[in-house]
C-alpha positions as YAML, in Angstrom:
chain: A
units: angstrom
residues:
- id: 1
  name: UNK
  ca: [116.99, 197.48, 157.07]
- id: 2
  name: UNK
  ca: [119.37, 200.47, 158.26]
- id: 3
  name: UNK
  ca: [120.84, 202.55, 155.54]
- id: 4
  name: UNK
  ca: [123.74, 204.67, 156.05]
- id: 5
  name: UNK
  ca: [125.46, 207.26, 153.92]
- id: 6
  name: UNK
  ca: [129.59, 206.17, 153.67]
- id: 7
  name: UNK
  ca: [132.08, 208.97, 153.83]
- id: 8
  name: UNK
  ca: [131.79, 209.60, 149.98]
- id: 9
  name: UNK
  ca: [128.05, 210.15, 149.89]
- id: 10
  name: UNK
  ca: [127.46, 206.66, 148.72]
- id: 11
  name: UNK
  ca: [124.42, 204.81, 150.07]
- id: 12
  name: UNK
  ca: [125.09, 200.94, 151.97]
- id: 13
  name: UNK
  ca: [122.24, 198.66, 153.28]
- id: 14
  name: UNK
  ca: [123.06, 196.19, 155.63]
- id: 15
  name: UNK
  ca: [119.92, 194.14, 157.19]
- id: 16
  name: UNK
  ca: [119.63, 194.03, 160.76]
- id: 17
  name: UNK
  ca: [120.01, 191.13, 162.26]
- id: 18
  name: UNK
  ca: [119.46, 191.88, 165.61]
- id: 19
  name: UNK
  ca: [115.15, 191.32, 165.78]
- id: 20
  name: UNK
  ca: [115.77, 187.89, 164.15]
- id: 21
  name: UNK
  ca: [117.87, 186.94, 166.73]
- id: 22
  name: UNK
  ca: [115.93, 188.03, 169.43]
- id: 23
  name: UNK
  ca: [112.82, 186.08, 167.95]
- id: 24
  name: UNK
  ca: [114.91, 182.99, 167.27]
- id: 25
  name: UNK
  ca: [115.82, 182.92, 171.01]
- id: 26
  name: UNK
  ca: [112.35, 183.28, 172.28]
- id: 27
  name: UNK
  ca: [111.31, 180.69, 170.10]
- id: 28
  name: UNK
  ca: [114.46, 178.53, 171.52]
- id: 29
  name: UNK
  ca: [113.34, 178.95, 175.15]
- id: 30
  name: UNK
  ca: [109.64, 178.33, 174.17]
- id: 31
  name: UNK
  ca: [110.42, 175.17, 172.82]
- id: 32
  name: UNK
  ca: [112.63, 173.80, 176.08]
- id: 33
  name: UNK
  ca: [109.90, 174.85, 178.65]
- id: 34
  name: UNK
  ca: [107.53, 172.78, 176.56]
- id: 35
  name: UNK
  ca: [106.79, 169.66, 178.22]
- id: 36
  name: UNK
  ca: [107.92, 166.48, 175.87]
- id: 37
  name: UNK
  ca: [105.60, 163.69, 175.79]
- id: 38
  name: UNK
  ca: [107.03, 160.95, 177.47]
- id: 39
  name: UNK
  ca: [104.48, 158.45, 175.57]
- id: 40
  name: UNK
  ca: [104.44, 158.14, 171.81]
- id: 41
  name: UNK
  ca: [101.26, 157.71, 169.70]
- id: 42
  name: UNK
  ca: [100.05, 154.37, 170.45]
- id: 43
  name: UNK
  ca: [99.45, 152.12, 167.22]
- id: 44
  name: UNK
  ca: [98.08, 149.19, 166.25]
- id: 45
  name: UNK
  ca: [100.41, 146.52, 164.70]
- id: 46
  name: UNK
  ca: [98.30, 144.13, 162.35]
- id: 47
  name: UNK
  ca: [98.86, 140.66, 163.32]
- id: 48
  name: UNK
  ca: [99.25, 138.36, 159.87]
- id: 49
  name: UNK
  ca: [96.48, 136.38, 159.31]
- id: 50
  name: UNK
  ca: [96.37, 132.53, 158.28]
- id: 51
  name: UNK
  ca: [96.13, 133.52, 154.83]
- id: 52
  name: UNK
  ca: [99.47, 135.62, 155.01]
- id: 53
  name: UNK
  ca: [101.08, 132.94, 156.67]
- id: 54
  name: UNK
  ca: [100.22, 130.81, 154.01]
- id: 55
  name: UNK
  ca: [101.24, 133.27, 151.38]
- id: 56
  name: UNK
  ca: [104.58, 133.16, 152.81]
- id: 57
  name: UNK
  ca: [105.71, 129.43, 152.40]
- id: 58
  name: UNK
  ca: [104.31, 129.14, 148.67]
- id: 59
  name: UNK
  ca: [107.31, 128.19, 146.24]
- id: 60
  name: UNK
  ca: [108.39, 130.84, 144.06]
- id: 61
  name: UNK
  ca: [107.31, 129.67, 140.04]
- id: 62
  name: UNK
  ca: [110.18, 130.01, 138.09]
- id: 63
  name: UNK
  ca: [108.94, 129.94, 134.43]
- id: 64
  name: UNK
  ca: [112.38, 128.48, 132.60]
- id: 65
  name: UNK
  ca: [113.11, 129.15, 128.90]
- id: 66
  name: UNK
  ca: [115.99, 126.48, 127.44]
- id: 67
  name: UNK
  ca: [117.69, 127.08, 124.24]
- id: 68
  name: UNK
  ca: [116.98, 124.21, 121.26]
- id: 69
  name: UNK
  ca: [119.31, 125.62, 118.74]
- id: 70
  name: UNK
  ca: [118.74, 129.21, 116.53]
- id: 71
  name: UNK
  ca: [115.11, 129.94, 115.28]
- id: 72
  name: UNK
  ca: [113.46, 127.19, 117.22]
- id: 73
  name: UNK
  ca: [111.05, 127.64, 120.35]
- id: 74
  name: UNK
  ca: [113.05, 127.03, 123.33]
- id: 75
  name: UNK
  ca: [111.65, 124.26, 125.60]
- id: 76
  name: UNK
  ca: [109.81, 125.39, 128.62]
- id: 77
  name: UNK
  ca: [109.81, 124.66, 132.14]
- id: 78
  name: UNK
  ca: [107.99, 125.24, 135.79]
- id: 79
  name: UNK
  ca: [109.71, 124.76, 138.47]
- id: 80
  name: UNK
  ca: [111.32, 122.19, 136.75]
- id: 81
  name: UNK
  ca: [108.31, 120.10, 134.79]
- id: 82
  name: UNK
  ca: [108.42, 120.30, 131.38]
- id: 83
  name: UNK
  ca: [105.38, 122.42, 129.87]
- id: 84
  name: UNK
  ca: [104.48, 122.22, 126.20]
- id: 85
  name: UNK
  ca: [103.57, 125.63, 124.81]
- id: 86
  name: UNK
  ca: [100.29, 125.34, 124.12]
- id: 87
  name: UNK
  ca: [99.30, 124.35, 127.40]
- id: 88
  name: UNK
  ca: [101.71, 127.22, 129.55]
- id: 89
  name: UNK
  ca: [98.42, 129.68, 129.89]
- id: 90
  name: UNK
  ca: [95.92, 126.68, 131.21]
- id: 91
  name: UNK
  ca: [99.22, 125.44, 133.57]
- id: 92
  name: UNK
  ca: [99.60, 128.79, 134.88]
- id: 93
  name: UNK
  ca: [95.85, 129.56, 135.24]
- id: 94
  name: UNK
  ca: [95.81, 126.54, 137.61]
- id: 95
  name: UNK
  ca: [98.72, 127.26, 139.45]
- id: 96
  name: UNK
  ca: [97.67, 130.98, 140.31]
- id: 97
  name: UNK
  ca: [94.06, 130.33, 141.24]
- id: 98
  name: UNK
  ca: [95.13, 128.98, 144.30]
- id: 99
  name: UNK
  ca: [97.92, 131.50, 145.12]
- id: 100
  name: UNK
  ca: [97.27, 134.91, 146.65]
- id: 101
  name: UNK
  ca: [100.73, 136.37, 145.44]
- id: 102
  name: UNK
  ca: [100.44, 136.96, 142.08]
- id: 103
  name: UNK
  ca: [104.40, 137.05, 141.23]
- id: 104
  name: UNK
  ca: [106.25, 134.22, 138.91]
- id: 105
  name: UNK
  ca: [109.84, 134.74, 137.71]
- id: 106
  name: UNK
  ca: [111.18, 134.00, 134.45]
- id: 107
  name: UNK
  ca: [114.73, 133.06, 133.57]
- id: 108
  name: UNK
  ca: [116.21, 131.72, 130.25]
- id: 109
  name: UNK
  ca: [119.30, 130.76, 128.41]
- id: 110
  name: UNK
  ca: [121.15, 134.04, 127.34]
- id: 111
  name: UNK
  ca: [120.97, 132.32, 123.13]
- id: 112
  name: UNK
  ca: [117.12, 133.07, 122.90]
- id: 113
  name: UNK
  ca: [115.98, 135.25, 120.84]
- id: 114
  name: UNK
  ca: [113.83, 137.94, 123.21]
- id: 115
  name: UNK
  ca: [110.37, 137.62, 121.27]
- id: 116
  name: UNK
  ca: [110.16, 133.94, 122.62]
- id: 117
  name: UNK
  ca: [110.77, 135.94, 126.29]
- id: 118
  name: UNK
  ca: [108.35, 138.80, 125.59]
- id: 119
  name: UNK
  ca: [105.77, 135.64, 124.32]
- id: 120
  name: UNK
  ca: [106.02, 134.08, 127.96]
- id: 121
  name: UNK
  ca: [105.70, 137.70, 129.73]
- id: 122
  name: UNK
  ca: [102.53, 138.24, 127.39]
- id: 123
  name: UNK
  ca: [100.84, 134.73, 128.58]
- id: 124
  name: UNK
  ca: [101.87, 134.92, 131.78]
- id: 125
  name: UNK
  ca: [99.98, 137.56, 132.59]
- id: 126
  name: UNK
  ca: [96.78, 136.39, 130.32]
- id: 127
  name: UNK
  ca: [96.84, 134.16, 132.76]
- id: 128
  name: UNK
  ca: [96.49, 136.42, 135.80]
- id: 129
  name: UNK
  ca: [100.03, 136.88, 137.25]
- id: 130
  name: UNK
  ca: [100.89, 140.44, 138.04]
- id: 131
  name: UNK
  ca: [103.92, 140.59, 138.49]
- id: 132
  name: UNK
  ca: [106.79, 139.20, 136.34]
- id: 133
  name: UNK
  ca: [110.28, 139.37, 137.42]
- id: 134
  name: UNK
  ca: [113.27, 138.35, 134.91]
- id: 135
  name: UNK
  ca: [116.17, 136.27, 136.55]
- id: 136
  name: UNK
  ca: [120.07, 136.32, 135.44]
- id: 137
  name: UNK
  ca: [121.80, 133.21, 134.85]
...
């Protein structure tokens, strides 16, 4: 840093810039003589496995809720079969054990009330499905 005394005896700094440029120029030129690799780190690409293929062509389980009127249970559905309540956690149990992704979706009449929703989300995972993902109409 240079400090100079201005006409009226007041003191300026400037910084001087001059060094910095001179080291970000060496470090330019050091960098283009550098050889580039012309090969990349080599990696190793997992192949999927019969399991994984598998995994991919299960059918998604859409748990659906269906309204009955106001203050009743709504009527439940997987994938279309009818499920009674009492028997959703044992259904589901069965489904899953076989499964190796743990997701099932859950999609319902906009009319129900949301503690018949939270009630499915709660079972459904009693029953050993981590993740549950709500659906829109």
């Amino acid at each position: 840093m240079a400090i100079t005394l201005g006409g009226r005896g007041i003191a300026s700094s400037e910084i001087n810039v001059t060094p910095l440029i001179d080291v970000l120029l060496v470090l330019l030129i050091i960098f283009m003589v550098l050889p580039h690799p012309s090969k990349g780190e080599t990696a190793e690409i997992p192949m999927p496995s019969d399991l994984e293929a598998v995994a991919t062509t299960e059918k998604a389980i859409v748990i659906q809720l269906k309204d009955t009127g106001a203050s009743q249970r709504p009527i439940l559905t997987i994938n279309d079969e009818n499920v009674p309540w009492e028997n959703l956690e044992a259904k589901l149990q069965e489904i899953y054990l076989r499964r190796i992704q743990k997701v099932a979706f859950l999609k319902g009449d906009p009319e129900i009330d949301f503690q018949f929703v939270g009630e499915v989300v709660d079972i459904t995972h009693h029953a050993g499905v981590t993740h549950v993902g709500l659906m829109g109409n």
